[in-house]
VEXTOR-398997 format. One line per field, with one value per atom (N, C-alpha, C): residue in three letters; x, z, y. Coordinates in nm, 4 decimals. Layout:
r	[ALA; ...]
u	[X; ...]
w	[Z; ...]
v	[Y; ...]
//
This chain:
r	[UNK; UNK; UNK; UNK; UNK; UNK; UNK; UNK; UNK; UNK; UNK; UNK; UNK; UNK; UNK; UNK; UNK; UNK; UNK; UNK; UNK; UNK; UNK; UNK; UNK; UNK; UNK; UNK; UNK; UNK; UNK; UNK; UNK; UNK; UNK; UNK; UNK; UNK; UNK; UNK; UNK; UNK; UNK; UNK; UNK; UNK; UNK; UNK; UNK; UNK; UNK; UNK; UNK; UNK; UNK; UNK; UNK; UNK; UNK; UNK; UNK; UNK; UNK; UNK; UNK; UNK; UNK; UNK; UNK; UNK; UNK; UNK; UNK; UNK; UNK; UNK; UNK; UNK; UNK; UNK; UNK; UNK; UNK; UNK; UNK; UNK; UNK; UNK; UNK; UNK; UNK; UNK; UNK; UNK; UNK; UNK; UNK; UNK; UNK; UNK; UNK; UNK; UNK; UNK; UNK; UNK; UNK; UNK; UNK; UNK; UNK; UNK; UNK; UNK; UNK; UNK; UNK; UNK; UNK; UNK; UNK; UNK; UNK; UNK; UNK; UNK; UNK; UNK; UNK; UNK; UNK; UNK; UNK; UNK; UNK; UNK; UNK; UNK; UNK; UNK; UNK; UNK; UNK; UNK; UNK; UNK; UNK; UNK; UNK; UNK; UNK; UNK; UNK; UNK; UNK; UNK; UNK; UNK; UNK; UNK; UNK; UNK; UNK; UNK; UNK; UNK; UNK; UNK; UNK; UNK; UNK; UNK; UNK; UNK; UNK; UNK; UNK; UNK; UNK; UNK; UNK; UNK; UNK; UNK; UNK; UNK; UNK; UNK; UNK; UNK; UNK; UNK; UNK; UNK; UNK; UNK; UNK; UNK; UNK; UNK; UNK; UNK; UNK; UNK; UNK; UNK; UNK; UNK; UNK; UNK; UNK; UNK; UNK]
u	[9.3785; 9.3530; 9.3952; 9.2959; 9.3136; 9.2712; 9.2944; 9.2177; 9.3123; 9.2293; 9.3191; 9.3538; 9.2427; 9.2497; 9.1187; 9.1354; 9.0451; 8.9679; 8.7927; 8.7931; 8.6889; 8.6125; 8.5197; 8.4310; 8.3171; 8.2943; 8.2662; 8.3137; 8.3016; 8.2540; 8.1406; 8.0788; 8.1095; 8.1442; 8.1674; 8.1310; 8.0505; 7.9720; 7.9459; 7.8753; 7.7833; 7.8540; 7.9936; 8.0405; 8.1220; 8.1004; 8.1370; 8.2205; 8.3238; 8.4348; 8.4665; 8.4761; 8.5052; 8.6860; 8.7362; 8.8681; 8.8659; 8.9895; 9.0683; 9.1799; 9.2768; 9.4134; 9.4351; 9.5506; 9.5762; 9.6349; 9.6111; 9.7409; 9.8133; 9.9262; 10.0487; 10.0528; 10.0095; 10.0115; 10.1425; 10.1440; 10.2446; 10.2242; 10.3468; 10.3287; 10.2667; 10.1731; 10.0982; 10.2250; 10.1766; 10.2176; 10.2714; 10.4127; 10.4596; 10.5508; 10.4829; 10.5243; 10.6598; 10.7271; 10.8693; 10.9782; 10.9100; 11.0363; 10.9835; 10.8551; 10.8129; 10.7706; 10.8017; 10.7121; 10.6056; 10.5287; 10.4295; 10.3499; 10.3935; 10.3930; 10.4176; 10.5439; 10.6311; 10.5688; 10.4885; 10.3867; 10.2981; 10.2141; 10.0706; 10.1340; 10.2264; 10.2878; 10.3272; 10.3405; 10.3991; 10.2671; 10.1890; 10.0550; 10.0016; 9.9778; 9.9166; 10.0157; 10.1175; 10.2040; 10.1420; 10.1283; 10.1199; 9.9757; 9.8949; 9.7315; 9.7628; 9.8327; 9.8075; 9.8861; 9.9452; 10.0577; 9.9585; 9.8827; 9.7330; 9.6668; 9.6260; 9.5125; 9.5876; 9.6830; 9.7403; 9.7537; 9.7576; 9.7891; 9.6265; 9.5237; 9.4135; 9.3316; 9.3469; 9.3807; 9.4017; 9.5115; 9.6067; 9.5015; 9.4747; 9.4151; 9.2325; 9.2125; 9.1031; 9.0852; 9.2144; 9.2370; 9.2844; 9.3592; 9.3770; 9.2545; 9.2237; 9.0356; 8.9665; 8.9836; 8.8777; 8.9164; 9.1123; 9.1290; 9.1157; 9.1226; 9.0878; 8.9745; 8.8294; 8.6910; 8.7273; 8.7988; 8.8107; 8.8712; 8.9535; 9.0006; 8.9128; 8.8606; 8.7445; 8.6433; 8.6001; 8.5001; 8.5337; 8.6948; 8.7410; 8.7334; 8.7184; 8.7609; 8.6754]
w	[11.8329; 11.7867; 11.8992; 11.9638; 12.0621; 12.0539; 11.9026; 11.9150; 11.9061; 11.9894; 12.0462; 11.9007; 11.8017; 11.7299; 11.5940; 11.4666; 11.3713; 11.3784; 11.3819; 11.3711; 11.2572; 11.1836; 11.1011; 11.0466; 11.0248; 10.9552; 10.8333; 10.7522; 10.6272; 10.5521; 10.4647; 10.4270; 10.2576; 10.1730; 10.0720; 10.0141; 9.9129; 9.8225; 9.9456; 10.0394; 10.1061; 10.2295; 10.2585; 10.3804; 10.4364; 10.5927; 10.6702; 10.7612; 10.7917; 10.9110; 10.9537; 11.0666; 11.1457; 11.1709; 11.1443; 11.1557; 11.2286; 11.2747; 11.4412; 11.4183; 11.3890; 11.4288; 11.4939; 11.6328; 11.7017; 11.6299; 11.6977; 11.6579; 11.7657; 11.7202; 11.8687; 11.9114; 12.0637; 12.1263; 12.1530; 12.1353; 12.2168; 12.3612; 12.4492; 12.5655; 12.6027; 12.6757; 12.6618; 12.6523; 12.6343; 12.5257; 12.6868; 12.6801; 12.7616; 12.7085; 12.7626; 12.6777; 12.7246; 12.8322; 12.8751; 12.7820; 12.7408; 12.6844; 12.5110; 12.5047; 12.3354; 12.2582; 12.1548; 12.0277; 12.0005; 12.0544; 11.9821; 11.8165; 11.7626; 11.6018; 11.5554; 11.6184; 11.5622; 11.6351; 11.7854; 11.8373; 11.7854; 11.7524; 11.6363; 11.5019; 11.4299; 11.3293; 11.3299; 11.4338; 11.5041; 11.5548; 11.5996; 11.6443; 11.4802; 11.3964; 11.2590; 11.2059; 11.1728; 11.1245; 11.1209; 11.2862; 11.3485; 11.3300; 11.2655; 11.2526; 11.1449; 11.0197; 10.9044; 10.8718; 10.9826; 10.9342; 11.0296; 11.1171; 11.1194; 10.9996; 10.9594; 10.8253; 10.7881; 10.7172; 10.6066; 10.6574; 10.7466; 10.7948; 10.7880; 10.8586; 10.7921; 10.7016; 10.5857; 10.4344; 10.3905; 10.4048; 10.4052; 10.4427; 10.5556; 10.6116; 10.5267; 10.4938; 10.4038; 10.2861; 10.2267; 10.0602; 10.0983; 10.1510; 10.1886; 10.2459; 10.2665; 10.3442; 10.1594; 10.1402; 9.9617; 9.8919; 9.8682; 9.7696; 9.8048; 9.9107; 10.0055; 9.9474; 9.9587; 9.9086; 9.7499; 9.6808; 9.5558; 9.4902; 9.5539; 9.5176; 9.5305; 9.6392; 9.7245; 9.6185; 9.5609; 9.4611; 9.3214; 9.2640; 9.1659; 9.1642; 9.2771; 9.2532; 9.2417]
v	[10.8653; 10.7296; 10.6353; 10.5045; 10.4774; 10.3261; 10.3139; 10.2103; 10.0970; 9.9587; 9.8767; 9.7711; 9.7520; 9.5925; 9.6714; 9.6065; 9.6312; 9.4808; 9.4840; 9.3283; 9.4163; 9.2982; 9.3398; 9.1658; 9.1628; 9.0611; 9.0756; 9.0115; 8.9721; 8.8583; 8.8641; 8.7726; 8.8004; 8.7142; 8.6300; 8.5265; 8.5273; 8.3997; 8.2876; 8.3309; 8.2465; 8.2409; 8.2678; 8.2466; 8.3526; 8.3522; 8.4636; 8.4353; 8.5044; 8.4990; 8.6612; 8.7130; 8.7620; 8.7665; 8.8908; 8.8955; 9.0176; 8.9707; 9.0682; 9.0323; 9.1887; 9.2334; 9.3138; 9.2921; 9.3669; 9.5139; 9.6130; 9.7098; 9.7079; 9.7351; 9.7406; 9.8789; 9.8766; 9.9958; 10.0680; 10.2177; 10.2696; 10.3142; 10.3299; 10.3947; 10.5063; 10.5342; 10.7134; 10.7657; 10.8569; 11.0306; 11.1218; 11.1167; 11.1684; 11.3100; 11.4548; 11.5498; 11.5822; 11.5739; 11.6055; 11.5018; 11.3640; 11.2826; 11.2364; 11.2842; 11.2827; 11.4014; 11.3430; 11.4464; 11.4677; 11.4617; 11.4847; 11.4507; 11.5445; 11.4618; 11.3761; 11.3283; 11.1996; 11.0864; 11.1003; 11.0617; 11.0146; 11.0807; 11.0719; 10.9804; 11.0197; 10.9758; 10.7871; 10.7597; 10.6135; 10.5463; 10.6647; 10.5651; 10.5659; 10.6643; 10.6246; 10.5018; 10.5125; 10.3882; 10.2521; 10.2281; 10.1293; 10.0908; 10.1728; 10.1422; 10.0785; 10.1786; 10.1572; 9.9883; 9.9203; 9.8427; 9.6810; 9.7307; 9.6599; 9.6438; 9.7842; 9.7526; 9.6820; 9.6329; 9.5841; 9.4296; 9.4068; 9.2667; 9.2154; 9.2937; 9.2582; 9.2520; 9.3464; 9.3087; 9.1840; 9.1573; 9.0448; 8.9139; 8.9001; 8.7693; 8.7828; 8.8892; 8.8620; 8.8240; 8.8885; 8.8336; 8.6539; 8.6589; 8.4942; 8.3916; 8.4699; 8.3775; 8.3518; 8.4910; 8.5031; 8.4254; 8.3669; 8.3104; 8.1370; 8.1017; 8.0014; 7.9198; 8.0237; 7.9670; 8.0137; 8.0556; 8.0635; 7.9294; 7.9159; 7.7821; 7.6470; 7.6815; 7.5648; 7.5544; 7.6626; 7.6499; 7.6263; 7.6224; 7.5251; 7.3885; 7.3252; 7.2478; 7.1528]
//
């Protein structure tokens, strides 16, 4: 897994925005001073802790025009 950022566009009851979160990289994979597994394990973390931040900024975009359209 190598990947740098999740972006995606998303369109919602008529309107669309484009979101991008970084993931935070680790240092390459050095086998004399790392694990390996625990390696892989820290780079998944660090994806999954992206997804969630971009999650996040989408449900907040959704409730945004949800509100916009109460009112």
């Amino acid at each position: 897994m190598n990947k740098k950022e999740i972006s995606k566009e998303i369109n919602y009851k008529g309107h669309t925005k484009k979101f991008k979160v970084e993931i935070e990289q680790l240092p390459p994979f050095n086998e004399k001073t790392m694990d390996k597994v625990k390696y892989e394990e820290t780079e998944r973390a660090l994806y999954l802790i992206a997804e969630e931040k971009f999650e996040n900024q989408k449900f907040e975009w959704i409730f945004s025009i949800e509100k916009e359209l109460q009112q």
